[in-house]
N, C-alpha and C positions, 0 to 999 in steps of 0.2 A: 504494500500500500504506500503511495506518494507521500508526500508530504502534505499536498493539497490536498488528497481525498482524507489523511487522517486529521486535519482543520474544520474539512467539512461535516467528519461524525463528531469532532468536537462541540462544535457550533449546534450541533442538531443537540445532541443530548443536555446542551446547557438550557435550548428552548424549550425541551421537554420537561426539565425541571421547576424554569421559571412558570409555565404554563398552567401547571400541578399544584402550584406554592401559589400562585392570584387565584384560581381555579378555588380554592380551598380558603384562603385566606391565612393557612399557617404552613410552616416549614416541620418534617418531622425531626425529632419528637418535638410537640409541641411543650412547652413549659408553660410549667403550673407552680405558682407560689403559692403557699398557703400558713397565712398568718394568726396567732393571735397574742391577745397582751396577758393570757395569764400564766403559769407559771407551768410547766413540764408535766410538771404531778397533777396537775388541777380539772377539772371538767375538760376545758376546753383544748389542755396542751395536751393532755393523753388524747384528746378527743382526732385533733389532727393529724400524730403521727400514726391514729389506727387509720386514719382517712388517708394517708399516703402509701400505709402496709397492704391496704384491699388494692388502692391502684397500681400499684408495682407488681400482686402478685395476678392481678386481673388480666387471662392470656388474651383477651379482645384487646385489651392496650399496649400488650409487647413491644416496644420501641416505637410507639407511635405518641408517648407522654414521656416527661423526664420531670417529677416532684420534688420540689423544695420547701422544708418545713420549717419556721421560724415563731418558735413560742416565746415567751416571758419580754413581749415590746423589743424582740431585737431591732425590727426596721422601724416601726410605728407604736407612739401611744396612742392610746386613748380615741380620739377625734378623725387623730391622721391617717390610722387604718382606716377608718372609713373612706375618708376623702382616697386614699389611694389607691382603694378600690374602683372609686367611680374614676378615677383617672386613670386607671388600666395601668397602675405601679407594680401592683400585683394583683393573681386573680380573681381567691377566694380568701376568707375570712371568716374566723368563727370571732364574735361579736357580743359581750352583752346589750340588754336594750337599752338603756343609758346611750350608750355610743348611738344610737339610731334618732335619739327624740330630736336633737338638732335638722335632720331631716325634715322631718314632719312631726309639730306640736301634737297631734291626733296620736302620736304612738303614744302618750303617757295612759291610754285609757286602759292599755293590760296592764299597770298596777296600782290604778286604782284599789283604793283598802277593800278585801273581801269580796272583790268582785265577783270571782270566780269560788264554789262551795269547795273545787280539789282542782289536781292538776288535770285529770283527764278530761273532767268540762271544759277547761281553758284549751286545751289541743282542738274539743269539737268547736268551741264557737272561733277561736282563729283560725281554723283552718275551714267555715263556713263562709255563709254571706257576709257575717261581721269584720273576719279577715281581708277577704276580696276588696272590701270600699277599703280596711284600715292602710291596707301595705299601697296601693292605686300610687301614692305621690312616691315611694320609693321607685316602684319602675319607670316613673318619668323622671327621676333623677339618674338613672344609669344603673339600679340595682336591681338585683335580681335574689328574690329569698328561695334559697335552696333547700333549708330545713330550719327544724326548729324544736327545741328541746328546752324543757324546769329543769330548773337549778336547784329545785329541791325545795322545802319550807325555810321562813324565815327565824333566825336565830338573834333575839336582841340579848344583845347581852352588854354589860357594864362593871365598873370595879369597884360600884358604891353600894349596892344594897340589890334585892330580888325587886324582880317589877314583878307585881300581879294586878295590879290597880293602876288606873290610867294615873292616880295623883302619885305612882311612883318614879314617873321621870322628870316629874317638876325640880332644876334646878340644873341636871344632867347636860355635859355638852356630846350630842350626841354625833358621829360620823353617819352621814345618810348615803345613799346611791342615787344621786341623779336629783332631778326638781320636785318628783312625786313624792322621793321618797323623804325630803325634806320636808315639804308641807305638810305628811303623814306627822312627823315627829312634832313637829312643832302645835300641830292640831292637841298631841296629847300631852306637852306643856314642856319637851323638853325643848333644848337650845342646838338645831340643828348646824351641822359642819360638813359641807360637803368635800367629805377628801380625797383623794386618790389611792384607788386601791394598791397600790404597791406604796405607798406612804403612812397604809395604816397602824398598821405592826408598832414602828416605830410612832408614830403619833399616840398610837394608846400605853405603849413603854415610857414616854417621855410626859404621859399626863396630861399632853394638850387636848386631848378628847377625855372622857370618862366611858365610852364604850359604842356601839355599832350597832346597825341595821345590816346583816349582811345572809346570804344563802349560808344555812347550818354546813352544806358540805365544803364551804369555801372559810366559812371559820375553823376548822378541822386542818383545814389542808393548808394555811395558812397559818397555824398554831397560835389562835388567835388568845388560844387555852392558859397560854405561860403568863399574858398578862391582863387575865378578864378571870373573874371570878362567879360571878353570876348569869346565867342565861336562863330566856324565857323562851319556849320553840312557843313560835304566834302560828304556825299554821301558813295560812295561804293571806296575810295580811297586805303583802304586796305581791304578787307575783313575779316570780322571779325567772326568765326566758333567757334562753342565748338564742343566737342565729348565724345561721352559716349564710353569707351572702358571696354573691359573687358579682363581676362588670358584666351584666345585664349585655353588652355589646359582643363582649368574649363570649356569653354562654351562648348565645343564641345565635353565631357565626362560626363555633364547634361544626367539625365536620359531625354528620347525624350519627354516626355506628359509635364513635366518640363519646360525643353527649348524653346517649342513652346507654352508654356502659357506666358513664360517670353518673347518672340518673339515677342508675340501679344500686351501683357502692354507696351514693348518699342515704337513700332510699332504708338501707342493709345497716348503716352507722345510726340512723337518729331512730330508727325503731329499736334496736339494740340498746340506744343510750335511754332511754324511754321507758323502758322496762327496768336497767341498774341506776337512772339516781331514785327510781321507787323503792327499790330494792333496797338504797344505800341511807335512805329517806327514814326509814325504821329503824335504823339501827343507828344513824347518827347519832342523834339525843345520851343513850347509852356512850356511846364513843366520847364523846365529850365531857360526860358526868366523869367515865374513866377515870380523863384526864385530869383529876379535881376541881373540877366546875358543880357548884349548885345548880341544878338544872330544874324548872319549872314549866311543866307543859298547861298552858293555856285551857281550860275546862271552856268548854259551850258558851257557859253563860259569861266568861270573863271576856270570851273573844265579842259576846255578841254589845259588852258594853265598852268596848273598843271602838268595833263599827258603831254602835251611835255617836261617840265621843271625834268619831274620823267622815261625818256627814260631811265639817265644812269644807273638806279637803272636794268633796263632789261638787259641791256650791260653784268653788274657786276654779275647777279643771273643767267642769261642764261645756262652758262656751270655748276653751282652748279645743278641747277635743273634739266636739261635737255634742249638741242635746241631744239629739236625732238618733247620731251615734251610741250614744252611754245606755237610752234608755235602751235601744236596741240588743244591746250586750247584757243587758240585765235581764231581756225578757227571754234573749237563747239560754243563756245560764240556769234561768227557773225551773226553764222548761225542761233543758236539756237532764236535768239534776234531778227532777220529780220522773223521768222516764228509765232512771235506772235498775 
């Protein structure tokens, strides 16, 4: 063969590959980053490296994907996961909902106090008609929600005294999650602190807080245990969601064989996680008593004079969220709860 004619099969195969790669919109393997800010051990950091263990060992993706895992805010805190998501920085992102309300005001209505009676109402009304209108302004922002998973019940705890009574956190500065979960606190009299969850540890070590609103399995995993002494398990007082999101642009310009193998792993991970933080759910409280924590679980009636005591908190988020919306959410929940 010339020198010409091996130019010629040169030429050819480079326009075959270019053809392939527009044709598709990626090059193989495609790369896939997938982020989150909590911590390796935690929900969401074991959560991602089982989410890149199914893709690697998934033979529909053999050399057609290459996964990158980044837990405990290697690339992004807080906000800038988000943001780097809709900027196609990287692809996926497992996410508390905190990081999402800046989006859309309307996401504070999943936690609302008591909204939901357990977790598994809250999966049927989000993932209903209630869901469909809530998530509507993340896909017009460039996101795309891939799954969704409880963080488990809420664990208050502090290093002053046992709460069982709402007039037990009058005077209390407390670390909230997010806006909801500030108004919550402050509704039932303490002095909310919105901090940063990897700043807590130390913030409740050094005294500048007196204790937390946090998911019981992330005070565990956190050892929130060495410097809190008291804990109250509230139940479902705010509900507590992660979400795997992805660039809404990226997933849905995945070649198809692609998408619906990565559909399926998702699919395979948040049913699996769904069934172990219930699991992990009942046995927490005990894990934490373990640790030498007083530990108090919330009776019926104590939670039910919480929720009166956390109405104004509905008052104040109603028009942020929606009227229309809330009541809607309260009449799936009713309903969905009395048909079990």
């Amino acid at each position: 063969m010339g020198n010409r004619q091996r130019m010629t099969v040169v030429v050819v195969i480079c326009l075959g590959i270019m053809i392939s790669v527009c044709s598709t919109g990626f090059a193989a393997p495609i790369d896939i980053k997938i982020t989150t800010v909590q911590l390796r051990q935690q929900q969401m950091g074991e959560a991602i490296e089982r989410l890149a263990k199914y893709i690697n060992a998934d033979p529909k993706l053999k050399d057609k994907v290459r996964v990158r895992t980044y837990p405990a805010a290697q690339l992004y805190t807080g906000q800038e996961e988000t943001q780097a998501v809709i900027k196609g920085e990287i692809q996926i992102a497992f996410v508390i909902g905190s990081q999402l309300e800046p989006i859309d005001p309307a996401l504070e209505l999943i936690k609302l106090p008591f909204l939901f009676p357990d977790v598994e109402t809250s999966y049927k009304v989000l993932e209903g008609s209630v869901g469909k209108k809530l998530f509507s302004k993340m896909d017009q922002k460039g996101l795309a929600v891939l799954g969704m998973v409880s963080s488990g019940d809420v664990a208050i705890s502090n290093s002053k005294r046992p709460i069982v009574n709402v007039e037990d956190f009058k005077g209390l500065k407390m670390r909230s999650f997010g806006r909801m979960g500030a108004a919550t606190l402050k509704a039932l009299g303490a002095m909310a602190i919105v901090t940063a969850s990897e700043e807590t540890y130390t913030a409740l070590q050094q005294g500048v807080i007196d204790g937390c609103t946090t998911p019981a399995v992330v005070f565990l995993a956190r050892k929130y245990y060495d410097v809190q002494k008291y804990v109250s398990a509230a139940g479902m007082m705010n509900a507590t969601h992660v979400f795997m999101i992805g660039n809404k642009a990226w997933w849905e310009g995945l070649p198809p064989d692609v998408r619906t193998a990565l559909n399926g792993i998702i699919g395979r991970l948040v049913k699996e996680m769904r069934v172990e933080i219930e699991v992990d759910n009942k046995k927490v409280f005990e894990q934490i008593a373990a640790k030498g924590c007083q530990v108090h679980v919330l009776t019926p009636a104590e939670q039910a004079a919480f929720k009166k005591a956390l109405q104004p908190v509905y008052t104040e988020f109603a028009p942020i969220v929606g009227a229309d919306l809330v009541k809607e959410a309260q009449r799936e929940a009713e309903r969905l709860s009395k048909t079990k």
